[in-house]
C-alpha positions as CSV (number, residue, x, y, z in Angstrom):
1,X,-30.1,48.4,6.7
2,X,-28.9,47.4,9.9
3,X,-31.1,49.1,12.3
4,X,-34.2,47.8,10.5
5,X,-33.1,43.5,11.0
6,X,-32.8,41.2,11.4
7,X,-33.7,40.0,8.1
8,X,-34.5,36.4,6.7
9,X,-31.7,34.8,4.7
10,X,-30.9,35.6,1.3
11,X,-32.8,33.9,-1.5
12,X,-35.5,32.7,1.6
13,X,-39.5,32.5,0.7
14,X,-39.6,35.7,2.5
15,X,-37.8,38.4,-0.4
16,X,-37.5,42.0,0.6
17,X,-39.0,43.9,-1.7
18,X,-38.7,47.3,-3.5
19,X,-41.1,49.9,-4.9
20,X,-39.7,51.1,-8.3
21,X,-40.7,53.7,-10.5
22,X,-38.2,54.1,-12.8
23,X,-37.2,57.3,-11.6
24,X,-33.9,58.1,-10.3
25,X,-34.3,57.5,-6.6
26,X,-36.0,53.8,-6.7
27,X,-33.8,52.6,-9.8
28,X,-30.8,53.7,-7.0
29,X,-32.3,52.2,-4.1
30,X,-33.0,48.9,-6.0
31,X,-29.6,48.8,-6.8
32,X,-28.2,49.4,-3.8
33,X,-30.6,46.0,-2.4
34,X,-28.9,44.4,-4.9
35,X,-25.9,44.5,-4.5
36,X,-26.7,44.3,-0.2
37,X,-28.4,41.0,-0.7
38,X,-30.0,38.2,-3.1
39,X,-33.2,37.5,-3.8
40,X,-34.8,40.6,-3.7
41,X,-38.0,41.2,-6.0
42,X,-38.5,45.0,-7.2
43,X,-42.2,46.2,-7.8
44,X,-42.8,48.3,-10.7
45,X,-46.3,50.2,-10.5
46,X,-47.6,51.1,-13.7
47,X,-50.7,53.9,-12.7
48,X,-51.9,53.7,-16.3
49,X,-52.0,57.7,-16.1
50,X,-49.7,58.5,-19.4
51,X,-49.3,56.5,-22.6
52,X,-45.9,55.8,-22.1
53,X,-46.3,54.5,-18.7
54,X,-46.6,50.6,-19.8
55,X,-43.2,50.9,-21.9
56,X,-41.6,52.4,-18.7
57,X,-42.4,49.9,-16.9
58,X,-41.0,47.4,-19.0
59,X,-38.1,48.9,-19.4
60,X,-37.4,49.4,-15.6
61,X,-38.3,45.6,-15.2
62,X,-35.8,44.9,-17.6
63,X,-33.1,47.1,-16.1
64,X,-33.8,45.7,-12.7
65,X,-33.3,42.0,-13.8
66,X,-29.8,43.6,-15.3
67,X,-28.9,44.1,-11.5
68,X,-30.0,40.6,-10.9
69,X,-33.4,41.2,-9.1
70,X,-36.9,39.7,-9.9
71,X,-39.6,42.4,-11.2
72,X,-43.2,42.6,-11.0
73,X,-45.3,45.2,-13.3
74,X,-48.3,45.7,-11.1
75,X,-50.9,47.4,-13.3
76,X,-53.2,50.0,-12.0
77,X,-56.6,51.1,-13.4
78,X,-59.8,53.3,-12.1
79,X,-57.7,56.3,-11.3
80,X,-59.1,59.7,-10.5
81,X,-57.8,62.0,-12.4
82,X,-59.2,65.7,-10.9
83,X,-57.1,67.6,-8.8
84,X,-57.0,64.6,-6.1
85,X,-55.1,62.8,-8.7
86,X,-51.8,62.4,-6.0
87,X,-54.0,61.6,-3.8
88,X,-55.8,58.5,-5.3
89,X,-52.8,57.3,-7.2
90,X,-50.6,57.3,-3.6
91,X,-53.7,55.0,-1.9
92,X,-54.3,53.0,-4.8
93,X,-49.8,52.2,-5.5
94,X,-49.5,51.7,-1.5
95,X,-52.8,48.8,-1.9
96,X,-51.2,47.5,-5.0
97,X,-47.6,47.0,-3.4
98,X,-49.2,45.8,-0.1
99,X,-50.9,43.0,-1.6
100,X,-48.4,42.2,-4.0
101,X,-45.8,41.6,-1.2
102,X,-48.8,39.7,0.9
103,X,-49.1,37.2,-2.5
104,X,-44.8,37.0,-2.9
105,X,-44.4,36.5,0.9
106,X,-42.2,39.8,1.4
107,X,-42.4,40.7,4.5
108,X,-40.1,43.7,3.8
109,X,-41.2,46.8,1.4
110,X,-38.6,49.4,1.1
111,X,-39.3,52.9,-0.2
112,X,-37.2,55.3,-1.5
113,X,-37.9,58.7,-0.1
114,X,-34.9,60.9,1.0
115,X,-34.0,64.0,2.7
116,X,-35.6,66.5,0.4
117,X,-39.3,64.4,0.3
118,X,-39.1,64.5,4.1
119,X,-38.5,68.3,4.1
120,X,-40.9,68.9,1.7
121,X,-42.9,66.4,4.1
122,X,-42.8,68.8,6.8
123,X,-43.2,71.8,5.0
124,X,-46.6,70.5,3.8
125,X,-47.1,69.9,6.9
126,X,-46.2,72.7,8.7
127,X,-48.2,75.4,6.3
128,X,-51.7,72.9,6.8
129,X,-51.1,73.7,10.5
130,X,-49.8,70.2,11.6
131,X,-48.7,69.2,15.4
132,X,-45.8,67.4,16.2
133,X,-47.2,64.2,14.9
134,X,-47.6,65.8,11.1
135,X,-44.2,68.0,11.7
136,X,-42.2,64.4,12.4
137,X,-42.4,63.7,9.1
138,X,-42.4,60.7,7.2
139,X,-41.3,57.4,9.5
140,X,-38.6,55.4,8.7
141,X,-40.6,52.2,9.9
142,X,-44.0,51.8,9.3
143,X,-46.7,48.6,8.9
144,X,-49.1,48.1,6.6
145,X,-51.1,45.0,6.0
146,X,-48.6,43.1,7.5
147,X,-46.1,44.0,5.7
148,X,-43.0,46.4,7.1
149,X,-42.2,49.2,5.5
150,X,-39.0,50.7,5.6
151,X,-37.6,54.1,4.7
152,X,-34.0,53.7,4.8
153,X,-32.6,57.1,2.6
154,X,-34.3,59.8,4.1
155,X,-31.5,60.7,5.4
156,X,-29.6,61.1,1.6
157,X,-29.5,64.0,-0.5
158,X,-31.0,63.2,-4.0
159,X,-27.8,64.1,-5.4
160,X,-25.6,61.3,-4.4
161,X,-28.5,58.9,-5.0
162,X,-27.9,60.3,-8.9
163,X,-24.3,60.3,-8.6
164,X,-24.7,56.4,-7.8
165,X,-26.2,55.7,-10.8
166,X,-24.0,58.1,-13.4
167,X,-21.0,55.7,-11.7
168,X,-23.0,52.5,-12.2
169,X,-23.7,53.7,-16.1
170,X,-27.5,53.7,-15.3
171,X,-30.1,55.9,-16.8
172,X,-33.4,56.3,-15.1
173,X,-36.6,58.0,-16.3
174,X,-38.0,61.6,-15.6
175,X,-41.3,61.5,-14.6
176,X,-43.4,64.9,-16.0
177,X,-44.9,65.4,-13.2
178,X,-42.0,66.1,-10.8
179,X,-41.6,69.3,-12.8
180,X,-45.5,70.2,-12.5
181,X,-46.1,73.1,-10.4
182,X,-49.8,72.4,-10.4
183,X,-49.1,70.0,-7.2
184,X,-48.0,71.4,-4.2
185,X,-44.9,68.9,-3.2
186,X,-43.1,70.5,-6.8
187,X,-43.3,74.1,-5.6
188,X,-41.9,73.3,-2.9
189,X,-39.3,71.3,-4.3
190,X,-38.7,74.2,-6.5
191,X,-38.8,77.7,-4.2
192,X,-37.2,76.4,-1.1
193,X,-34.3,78.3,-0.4
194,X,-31.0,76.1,1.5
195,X,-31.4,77.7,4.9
196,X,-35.2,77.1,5.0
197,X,-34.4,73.4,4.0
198,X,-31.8,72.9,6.4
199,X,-34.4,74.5,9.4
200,X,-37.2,71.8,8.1
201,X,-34.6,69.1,8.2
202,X,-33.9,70.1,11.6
203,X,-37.5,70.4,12.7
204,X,-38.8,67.0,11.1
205,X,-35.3,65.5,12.9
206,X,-36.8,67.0,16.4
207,X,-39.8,65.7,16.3
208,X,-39.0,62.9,14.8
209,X,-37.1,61.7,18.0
210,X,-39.7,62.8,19.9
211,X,-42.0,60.6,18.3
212,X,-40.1,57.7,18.6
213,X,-39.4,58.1,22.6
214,X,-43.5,58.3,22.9
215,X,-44.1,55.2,20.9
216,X,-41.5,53.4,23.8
217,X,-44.2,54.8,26.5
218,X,-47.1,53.7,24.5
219,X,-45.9,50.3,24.0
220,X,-45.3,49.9,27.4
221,X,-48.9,51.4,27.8
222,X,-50.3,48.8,24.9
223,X,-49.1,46.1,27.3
224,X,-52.9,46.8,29.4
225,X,-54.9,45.9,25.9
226,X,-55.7,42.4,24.8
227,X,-56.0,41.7,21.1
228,X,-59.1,39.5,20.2
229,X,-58.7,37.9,16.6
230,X,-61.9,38.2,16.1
231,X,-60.9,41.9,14.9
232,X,-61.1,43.6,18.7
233,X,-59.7,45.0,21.7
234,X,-60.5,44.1,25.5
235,X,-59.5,47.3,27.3
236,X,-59.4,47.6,31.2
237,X,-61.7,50.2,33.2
238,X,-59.6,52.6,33.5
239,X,-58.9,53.4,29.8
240,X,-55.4,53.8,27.8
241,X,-53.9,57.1,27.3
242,X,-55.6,59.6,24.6
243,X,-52.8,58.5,22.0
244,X,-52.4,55.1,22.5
245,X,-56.6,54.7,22.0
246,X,-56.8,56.8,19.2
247,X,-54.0,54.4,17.2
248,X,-56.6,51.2,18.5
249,X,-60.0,53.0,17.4
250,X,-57.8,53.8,13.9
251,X,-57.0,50.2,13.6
252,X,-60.2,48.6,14.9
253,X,-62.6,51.3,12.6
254,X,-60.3,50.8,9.7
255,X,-59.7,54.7,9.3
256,X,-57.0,56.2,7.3
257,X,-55.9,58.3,10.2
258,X,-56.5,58.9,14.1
259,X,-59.5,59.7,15.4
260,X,-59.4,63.3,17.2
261,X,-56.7,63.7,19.7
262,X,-58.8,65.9,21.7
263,X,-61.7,63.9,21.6
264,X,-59.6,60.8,23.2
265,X,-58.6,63.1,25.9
266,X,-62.2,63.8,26.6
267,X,-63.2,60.4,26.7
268,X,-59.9,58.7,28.6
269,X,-61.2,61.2,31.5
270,X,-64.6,60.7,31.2
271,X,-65.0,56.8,30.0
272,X,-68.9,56.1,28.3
273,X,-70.0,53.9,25.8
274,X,-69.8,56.2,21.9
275,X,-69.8,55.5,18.5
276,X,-67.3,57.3,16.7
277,X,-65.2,56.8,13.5
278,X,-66.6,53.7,12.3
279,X,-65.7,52.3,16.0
280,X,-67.7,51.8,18.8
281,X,-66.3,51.6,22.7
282,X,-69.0,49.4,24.3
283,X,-69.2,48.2,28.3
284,X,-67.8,44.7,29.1
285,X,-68.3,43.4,32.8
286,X,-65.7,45.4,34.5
287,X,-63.8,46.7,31.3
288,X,-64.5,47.7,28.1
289,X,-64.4,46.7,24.2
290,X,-63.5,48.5,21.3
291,X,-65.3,47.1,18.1
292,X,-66.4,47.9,14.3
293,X,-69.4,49.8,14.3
294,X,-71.7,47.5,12.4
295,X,-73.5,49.7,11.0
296,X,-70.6,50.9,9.2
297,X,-69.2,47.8,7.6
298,X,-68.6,47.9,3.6
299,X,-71.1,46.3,1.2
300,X,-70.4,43.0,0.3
301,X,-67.7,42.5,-2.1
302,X,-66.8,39.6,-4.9
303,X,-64.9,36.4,-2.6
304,X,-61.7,35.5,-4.4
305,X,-58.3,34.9,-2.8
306,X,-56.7,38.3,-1.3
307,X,-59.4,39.9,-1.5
308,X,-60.1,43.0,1.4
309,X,-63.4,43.2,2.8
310,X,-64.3,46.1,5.3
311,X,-60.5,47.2,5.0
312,X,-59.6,44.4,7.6
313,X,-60.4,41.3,6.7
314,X,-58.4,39.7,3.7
315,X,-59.5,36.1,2.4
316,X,-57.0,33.4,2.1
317,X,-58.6,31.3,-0.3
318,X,-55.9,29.6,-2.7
319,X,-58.2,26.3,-3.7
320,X,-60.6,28.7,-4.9
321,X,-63.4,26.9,-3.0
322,X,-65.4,30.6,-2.3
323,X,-65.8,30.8,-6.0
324,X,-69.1,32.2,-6.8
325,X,-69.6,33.1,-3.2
326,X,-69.7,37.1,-1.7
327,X,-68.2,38.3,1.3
328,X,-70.7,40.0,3.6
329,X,-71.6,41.2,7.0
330,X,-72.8,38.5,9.5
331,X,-75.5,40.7,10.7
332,X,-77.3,38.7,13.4
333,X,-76.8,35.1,11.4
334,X,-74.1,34.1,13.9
335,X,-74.7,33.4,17.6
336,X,-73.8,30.7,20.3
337,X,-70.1,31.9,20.1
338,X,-68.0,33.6,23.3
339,X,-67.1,36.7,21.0
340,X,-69.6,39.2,21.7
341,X,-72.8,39.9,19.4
342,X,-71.8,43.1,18.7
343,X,-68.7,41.9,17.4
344,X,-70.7,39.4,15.9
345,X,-72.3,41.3,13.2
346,X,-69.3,43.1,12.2
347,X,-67.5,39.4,11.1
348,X,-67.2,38.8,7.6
349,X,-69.0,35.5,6.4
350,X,-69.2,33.9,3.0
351,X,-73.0,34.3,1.3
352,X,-74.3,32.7,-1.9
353,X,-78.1,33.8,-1.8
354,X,-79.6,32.5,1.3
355,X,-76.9,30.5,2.3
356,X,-74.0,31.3,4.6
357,X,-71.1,30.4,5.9
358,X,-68.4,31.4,8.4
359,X,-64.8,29.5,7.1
360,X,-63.6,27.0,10.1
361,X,-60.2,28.7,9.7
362,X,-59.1,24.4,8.9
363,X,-55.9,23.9,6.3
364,X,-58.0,23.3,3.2
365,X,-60.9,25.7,3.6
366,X,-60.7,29.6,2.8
367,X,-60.0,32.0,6.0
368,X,-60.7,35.2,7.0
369,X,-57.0,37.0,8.6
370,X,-57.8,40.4,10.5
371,X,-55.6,42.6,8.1
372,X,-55.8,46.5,9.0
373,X,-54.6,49.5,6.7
374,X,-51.6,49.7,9.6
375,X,-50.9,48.4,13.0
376,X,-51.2,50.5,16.2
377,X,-47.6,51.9,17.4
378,X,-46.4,51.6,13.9
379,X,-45.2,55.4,13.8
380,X,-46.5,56.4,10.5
381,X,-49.3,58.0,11.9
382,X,-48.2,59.2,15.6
């Protein structure tokens, strides 16, 4: 864990936190935390997929406690379950875990994928075609929602991770679907040969340095941009390099992933005003500003406390004063305020029929905080 601190103190308001399934790998990694520190807090996602899902996840919670951890059973619901069923139960657990840590105060999520889930990683990745930002692999450090989080066994066989637990006396649970060839990640799991692993390995470790010596250039390039909180980014005239504005217009039009590489390229050397990806790259004086595309903003949505509106905007409203009240779009109901009316319209504002309001951001009233999918530079993405 050292390469990933500092840490706050043991038994701090600020736990680290793990993502447990019950199988082998999490049950190993939350006992490895631990026994590394107090206060940790594991995470148990129940994806309400299989019958026996809400006993498993009672009886992780209870083995965890055994090691002296909290646990949290985080029920899921609403799940597709057509042949994007991975898919949606991946984005739905990593929203779950996100805002559970948000509510406990963990700044710190820890995952537990190893060596073989990064070579299967990469060769995924390398039969859909990927460049070296896919054929890196998964990233050790990543950011999501403001919380970190950390991969820190991908470089351990499963194996030992096992071995861990037979000496410990600790049984895990086998989840079905590891063993279903129906999903791609199994078959490979299943018909990769040792010297085709250890080539992948070698591969994902390749880029993978590579990846981390371009994110010290484009933090260095990141030092030209000015954050706005209003949810935007001042750029100067001469725009940022192709990959460094892809990772902003990501962030800014709350995408999943980067915008076109080669699209950036075209636009770094040719700068004009375009909508693109839910973003929009508007003319500022001498500079520019990259913005939500208004017109693009989500419908309005329920206020309560935590809640995400427009993927980027989370409301902190603990007194429950926005009670009855919907988050929507400003529109054009704002104005006489230095952040720019495009930017305007995209802000989130509290609505109850015709009335409005924007939160003062005071103590005691409810608050908008900018909260993206993933920050810019964070490496999961480059």
């Amino acid at each position: 864990m050292r390469p990933f601190g500092p840490f706050p103190p043991p038994d701090s308001a600020y736990p680290v936190a793990v993502a447990v399934s019950g199988g082998a790998d999490s049950l190993c990694l939350a006992l490895l935390v631990s026994k590394w520190r107090s206060g940790g807090v594991a995470l148990i996602v129940d994806h309400g997929l299989r019958a026996e899902a809400p006993d498993e996840a009672a009886t992780t919670a209870r083995l965890v406690r055994s090691f002296g951890m909290k646990a949290d059973v985080l029920t899921l619901s609403g799940l597709r379950r057509d042949g994007a069923i991975q898919e949606s139960a991946r984005e739905a657990r990593y929203a779950a875990l996100t805002t559970a840590c948000q509510r406990l105060g963990a700044l710190d999520l820890l995952l537990a994928h190893h060596r073989s889930d990064q070579i299967e990683t990469v060769a995924i990745r390398r039969r859909a075609g990927s460049g070296p930002r896919g054929l890196a692999g998964m990233a050790r450090f990543s950011e999501r929602g403001g919380v970190r989080v950390l991969r820190p066994l991908l470089d351990i066989e499963p194996d030992r991770l096992r071995a861990t637990l037979r000496k410990a006396g600790v049984d895990w649970i086998e989840d079905p679907s590891n063993r279903n060839r129906r999903f791609e990640r199994v078959r490979w799991r299943e018909d990769l040969p040792p010297p085709e692993r250890r080539t992948l390995a070698a591969l994902g470790a390749r880029y993978g340095r590579e990846r981390n010596k371009r994110r010290e250039v484009l933090a260095e390039a990141a030092l030209s941009v000015a954050f706005d909180p209003a949810g935007f980014f001042r750029l100067p005239s001469a725009l940022p390099e192709a990959d460094l504005l892809a990772e902003l217009w990501r962030v800014v039009g709350s995408g999943k992933h980067p915008v076109p590489l080669n699209v950036m390229v075209r636009l770094v050397s040719a700068p004009h005003p375009v909508t693109l990806g839910g973003a929009m790259l508007v003319r500022k004086g001498a500079g520019w500003i990259l913005c939500r595309e208004p017109s693009a903003v989500q419908e309005p949505c329920v206020a309560r406390d935590g809640a995400l509106w427009d993927g980027r905007w989370r409301l902190s409203d603990p007194g429950g004063q926005a009670r009855g009240w919907m988050i929507a779009a400003a529109g054009y109901r704002l104005t006489g305020q230095d952040t720019p009316a495009v930017v305007r319209r995209s802000l989130p504002v509290l609505e109850c029929g015709d009335e409005f309001r924007r939160p003062s951001g005071k103590d005691d009233e409810p608050r908008f905080v900018f909260s993206p999918p993933a920050a810019a530079l964070d490496g999961a993405f480059w």
